[in-house]
VMD Tcl script that builds the backbone (N, CA, C; Angstrom):
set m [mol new atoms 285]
animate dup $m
set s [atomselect $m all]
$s set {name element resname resid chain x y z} {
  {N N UNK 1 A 34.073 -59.526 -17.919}
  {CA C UNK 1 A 34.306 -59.184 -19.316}
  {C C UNK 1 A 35.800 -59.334 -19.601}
  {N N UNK 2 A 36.042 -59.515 -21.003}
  {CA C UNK 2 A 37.811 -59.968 -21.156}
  {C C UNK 2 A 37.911 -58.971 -21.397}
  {N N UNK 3 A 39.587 -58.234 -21.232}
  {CA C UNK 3 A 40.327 -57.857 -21.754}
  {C C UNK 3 A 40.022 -56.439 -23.093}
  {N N UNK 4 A 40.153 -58.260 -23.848}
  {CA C UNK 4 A 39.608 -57.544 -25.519}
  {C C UNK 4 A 38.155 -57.000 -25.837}
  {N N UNK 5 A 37.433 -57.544 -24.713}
  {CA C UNK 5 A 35.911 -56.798 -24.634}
  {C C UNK 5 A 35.902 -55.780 -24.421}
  {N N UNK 6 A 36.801 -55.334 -23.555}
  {CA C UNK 6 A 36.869 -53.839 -22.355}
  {C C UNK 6 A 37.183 -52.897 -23.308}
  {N N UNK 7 A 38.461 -53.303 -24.260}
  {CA C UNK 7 A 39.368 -52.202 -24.714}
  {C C UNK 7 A 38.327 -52.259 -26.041}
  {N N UNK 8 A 37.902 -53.097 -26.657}
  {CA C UNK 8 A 36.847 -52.795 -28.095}
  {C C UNK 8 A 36.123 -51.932 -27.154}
  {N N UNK 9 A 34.989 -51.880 -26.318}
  {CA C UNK 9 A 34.120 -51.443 -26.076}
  {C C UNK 9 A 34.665 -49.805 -26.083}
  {N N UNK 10 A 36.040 -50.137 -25.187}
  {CA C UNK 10 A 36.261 -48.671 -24.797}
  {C C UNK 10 A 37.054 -47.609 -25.815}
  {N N UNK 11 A 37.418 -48.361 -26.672}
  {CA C UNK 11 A 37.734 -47.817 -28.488}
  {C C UNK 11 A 36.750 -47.176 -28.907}
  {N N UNK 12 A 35.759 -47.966 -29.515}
  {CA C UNK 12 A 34.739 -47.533 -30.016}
  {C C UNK 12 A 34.020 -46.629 -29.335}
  {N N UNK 13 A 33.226 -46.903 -28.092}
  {CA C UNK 13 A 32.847 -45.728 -27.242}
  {C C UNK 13 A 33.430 -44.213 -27.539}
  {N N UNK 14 A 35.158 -44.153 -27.419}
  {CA C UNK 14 A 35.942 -42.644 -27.686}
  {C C UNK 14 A 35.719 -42.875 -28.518}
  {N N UNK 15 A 35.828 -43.383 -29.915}
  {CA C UNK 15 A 35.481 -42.890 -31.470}
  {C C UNK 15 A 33.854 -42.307 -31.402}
  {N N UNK 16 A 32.821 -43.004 -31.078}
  {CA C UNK 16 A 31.659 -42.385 -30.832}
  {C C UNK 16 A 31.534 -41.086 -30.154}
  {N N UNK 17 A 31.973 -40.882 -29.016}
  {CA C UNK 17 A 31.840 -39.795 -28.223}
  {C C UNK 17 A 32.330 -38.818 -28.770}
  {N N UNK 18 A 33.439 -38.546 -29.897}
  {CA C UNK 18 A 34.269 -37.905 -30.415}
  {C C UNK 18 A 34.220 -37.553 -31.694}
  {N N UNK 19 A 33.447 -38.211 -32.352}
  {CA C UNK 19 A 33.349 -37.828 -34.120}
  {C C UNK 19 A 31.686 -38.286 -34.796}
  {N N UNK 20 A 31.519 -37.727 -35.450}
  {CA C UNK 20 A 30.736 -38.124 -36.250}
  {C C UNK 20 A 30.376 -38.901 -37.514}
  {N N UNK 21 A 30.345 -40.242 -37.762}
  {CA C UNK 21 A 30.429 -40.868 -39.031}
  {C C UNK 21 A 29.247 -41.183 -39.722}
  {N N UNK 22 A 29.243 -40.817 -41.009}
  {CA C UNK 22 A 28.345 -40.806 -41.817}
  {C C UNK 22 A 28.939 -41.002 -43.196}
  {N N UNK 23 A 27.552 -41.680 -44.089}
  {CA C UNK 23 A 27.875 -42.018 -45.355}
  {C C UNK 23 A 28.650 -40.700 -46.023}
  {N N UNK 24 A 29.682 -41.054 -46.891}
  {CA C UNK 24 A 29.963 -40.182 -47.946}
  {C C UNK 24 A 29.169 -39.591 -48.940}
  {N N UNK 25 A 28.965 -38.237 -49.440}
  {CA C UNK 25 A 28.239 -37.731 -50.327}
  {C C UNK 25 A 28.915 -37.881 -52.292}
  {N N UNK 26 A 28.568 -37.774 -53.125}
  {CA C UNK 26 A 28.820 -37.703 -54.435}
  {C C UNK 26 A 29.190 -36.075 -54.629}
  {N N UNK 27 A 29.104 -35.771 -55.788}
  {CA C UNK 27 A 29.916 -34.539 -56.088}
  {C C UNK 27 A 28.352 -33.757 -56.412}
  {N N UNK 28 A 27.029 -34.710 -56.502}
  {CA C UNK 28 A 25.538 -33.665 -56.165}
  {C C UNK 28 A 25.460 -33.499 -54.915}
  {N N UNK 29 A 25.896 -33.958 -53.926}
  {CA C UNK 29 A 25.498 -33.834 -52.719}
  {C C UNK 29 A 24.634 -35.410 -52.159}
  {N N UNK 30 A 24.531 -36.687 -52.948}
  {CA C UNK 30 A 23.859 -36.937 -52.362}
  {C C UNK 30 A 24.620 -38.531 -51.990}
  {N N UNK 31 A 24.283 -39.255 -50.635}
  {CA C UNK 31 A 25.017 -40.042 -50.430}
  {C C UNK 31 A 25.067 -41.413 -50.857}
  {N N UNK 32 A 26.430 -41.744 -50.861}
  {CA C UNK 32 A 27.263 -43.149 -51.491}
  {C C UNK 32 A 26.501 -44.342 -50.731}
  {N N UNK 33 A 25.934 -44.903 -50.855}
  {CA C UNK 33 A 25.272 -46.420 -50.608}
  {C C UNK 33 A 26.622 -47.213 -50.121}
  {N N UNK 34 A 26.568 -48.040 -48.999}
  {CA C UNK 34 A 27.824 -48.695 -48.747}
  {C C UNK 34 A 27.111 -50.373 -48.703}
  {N N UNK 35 A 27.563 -50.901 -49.644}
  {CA C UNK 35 A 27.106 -52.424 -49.916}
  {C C UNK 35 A 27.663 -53.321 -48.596}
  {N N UNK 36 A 26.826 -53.918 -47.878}
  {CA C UNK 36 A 26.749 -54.934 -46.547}
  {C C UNK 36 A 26.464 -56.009 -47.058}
  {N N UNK 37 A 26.321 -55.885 -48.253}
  {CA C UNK 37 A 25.683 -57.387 -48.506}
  {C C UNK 37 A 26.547 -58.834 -48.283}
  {N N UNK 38 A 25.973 -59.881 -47.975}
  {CA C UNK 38 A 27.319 -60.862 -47.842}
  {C C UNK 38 A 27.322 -61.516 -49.392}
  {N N UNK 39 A 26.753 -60.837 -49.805}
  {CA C UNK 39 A 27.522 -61.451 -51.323}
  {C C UNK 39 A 28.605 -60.767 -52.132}
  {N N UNK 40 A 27.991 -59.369 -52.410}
  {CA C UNK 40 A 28.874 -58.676 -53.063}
  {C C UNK 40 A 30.004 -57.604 -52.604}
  {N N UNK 41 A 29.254 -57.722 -50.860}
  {CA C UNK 41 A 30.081 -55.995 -50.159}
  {C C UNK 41 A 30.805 -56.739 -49.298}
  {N N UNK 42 A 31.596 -58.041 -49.047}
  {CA C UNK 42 A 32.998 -58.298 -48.532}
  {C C UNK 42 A 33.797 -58.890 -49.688}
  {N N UNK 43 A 35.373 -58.620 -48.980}
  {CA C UNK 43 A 36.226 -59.500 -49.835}
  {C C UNK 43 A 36.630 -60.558 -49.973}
  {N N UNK 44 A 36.663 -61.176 -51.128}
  {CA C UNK 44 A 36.811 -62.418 -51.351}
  {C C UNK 44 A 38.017 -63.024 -50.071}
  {N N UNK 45 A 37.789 -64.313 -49.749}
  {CA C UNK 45 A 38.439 -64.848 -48.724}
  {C C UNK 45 A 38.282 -65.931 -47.629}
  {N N UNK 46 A 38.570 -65.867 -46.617}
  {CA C UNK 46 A 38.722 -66.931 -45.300}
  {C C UNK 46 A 37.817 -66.233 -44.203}
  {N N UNK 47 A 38.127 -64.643 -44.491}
  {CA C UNK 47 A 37.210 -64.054 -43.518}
  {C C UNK 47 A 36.142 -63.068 -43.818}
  {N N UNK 48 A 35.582 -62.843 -43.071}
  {CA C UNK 48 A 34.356 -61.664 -43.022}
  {C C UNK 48 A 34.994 -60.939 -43.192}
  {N N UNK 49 A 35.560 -59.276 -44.508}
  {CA C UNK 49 A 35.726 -58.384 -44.084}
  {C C UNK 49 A 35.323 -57.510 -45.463}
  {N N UNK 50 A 34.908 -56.053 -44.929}
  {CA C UNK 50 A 33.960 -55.537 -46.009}
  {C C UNK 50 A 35.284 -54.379 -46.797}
  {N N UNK 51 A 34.559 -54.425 -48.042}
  {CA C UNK 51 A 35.190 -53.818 -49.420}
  {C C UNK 51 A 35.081 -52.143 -48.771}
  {N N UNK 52 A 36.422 -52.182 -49.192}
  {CA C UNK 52 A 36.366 -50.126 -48.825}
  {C C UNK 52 A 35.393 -49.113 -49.426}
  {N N UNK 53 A 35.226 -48.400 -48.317}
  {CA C UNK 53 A 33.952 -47.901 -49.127}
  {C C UNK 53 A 34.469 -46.213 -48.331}
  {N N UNK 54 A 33.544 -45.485 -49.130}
  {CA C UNK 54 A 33.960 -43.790 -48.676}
  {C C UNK 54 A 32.841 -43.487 -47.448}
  {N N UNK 55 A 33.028 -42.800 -46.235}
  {CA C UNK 55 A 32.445 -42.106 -45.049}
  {C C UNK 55 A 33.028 -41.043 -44.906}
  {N N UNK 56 A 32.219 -40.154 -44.370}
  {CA C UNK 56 A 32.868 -38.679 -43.793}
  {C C UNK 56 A 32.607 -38.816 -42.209}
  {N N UNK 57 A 34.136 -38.360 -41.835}
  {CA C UNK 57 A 34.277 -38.513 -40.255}
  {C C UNK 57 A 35.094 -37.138 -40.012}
  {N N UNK 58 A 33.790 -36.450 -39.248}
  {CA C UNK 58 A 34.313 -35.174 -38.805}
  {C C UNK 58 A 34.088 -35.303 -37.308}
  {N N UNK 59 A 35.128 -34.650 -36.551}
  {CA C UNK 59 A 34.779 -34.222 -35.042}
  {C C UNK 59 A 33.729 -33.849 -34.207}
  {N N UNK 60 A 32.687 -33.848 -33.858}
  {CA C UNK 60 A 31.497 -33.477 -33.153}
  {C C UNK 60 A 31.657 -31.994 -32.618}
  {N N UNK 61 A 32.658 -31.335 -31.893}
  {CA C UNK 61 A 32.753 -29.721 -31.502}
  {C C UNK 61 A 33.846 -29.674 -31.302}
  {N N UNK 62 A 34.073 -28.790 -30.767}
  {CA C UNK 62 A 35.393 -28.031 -30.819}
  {C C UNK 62 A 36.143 -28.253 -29.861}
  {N N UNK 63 A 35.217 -28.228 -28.663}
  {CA C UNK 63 A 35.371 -28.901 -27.077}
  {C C UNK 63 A 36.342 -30.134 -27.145}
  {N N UNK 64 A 35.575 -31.008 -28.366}
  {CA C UNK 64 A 35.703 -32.582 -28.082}
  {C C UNK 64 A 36.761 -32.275 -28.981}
  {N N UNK 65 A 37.149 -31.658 -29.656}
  {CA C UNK 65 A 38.557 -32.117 -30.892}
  {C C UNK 65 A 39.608 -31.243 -29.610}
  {N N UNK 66 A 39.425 -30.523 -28.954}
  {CA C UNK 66 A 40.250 -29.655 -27.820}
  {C C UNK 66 A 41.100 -31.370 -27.055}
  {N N UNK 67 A 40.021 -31.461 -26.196}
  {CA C UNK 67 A 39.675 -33.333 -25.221}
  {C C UNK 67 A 40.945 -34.523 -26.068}
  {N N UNK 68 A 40.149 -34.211 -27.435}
  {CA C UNK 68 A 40.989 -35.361 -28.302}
  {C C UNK 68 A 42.377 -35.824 -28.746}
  {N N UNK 69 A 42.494 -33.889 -28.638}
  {CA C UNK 69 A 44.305 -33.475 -28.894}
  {C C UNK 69 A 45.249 -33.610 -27.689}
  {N N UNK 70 A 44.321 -32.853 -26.439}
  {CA C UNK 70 A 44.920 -32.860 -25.051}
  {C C UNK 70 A 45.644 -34.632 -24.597}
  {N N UNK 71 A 44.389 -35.326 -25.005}
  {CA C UNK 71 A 44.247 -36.631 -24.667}
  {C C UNK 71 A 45.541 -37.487 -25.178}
  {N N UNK 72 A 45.269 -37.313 -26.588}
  {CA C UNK 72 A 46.679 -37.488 -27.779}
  {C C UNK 72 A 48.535 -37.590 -27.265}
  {N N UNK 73 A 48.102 -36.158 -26.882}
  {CA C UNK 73 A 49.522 -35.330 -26.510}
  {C C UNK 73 A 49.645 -36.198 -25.025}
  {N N UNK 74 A 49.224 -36.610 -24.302}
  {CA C UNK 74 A 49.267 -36.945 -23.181}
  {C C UNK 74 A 49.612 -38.602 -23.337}
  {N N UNK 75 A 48.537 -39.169 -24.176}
  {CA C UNK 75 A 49.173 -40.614 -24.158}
  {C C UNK 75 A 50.353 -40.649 -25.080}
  {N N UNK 76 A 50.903 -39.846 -25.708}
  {CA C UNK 76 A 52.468 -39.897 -26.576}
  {C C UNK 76 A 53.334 -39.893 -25.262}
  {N N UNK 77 A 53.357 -38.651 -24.397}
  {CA C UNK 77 A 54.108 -38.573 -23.431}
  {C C UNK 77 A 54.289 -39.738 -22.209}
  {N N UNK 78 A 53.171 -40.598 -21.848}
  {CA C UNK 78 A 53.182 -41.485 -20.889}
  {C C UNK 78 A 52.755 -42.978 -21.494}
  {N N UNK 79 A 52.473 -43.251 -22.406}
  {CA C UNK 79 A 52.081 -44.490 -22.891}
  {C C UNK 79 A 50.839 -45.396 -22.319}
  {N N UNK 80 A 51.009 -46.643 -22.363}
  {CA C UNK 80 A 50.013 -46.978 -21.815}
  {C C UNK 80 A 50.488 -47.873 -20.395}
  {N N UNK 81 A 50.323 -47.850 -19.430}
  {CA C UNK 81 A 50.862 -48.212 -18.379}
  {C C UNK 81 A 50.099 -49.523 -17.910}
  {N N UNK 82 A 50.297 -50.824 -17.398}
  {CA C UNK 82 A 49.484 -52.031 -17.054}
  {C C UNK 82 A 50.429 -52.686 -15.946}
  {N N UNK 83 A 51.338 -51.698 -15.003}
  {CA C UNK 83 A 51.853 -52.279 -14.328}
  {C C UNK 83 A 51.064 -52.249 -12.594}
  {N N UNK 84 A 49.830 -51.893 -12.642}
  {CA C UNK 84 A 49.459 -51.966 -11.306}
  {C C UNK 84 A 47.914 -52.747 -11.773}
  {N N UNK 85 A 47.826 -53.212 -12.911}
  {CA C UNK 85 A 46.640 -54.287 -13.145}
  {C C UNK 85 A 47.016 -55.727 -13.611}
  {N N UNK 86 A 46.466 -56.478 -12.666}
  {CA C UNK 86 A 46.280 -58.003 -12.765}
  {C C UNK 86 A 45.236 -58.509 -13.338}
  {N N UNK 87 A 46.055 -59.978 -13.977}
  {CA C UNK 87 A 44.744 -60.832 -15.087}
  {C C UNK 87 A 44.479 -62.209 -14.466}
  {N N UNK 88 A 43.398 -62.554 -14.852}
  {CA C UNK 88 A 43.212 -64.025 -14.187}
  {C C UNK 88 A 43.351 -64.966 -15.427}
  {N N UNK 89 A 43.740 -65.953 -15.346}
  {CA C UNK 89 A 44.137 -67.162 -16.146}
  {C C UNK 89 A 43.531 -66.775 -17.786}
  {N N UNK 90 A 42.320 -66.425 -18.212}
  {CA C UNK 90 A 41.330 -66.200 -19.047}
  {C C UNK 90 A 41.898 -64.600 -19.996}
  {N N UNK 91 A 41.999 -63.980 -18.743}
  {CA C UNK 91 A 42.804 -62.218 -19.327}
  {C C UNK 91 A 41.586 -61.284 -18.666}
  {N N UNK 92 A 40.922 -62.014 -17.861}
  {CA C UNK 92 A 39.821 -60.983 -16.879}
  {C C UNK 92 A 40.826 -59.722 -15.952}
  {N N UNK 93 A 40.286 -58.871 -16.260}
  {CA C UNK 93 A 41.277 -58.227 -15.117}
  {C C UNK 93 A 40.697 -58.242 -13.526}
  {N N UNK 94 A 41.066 -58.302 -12.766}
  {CA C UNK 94 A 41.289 -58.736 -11.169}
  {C C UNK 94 A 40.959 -57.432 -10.521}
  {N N UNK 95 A 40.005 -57.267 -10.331}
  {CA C UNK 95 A 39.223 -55.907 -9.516}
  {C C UNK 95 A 40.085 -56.052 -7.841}
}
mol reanalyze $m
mol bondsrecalc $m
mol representation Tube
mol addrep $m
């Protein structure tokens, strides 16, 4: 797997494990429809990309927003480190 496979996968995965996303509600309570359509729900352009739309993204528990902050505070302090991993020609990393 590349690189950019690993780290999408492993993005998304912590956003999943960590929050909850769901459609946005209206001011009755009931929720905002988010248009996918490829006609009308991206923006005009060169590329695929969809028109802003409203979601509510809250934390899953208390545990996990605890995990999230700890986690936070920790990669501010040490960054991201890639000096003891190797890539092969492609950007595979080298087990």
């Amino acid at each position: 797997m590349h690189i950019a496979e690993r780290s999408l996968f492993l993005n998304l995965s912590r956003l999943l494990w960590g929050f909850n996303i769901e459609h946005d509600t209206d001011e009755n309570g009931d929720e905002i429809p988010v248009d996918y359509s490829l006609e009308t729900g991206i923006m005009p352009g060169g590329f695929t990309v969809p028109k802003p739309f409203a979601a509510k993204i809250t934390v899953r528990s208390r545990e996990r927003a605890k995990i999230l902050r700890e986690q936070w505070q920790l990669a501010q302090k040490t960054g991201v480190d890639f000096t003891d991993i190797t890539f092969d020609k492609v950007g595979n990393v080298k087990m």
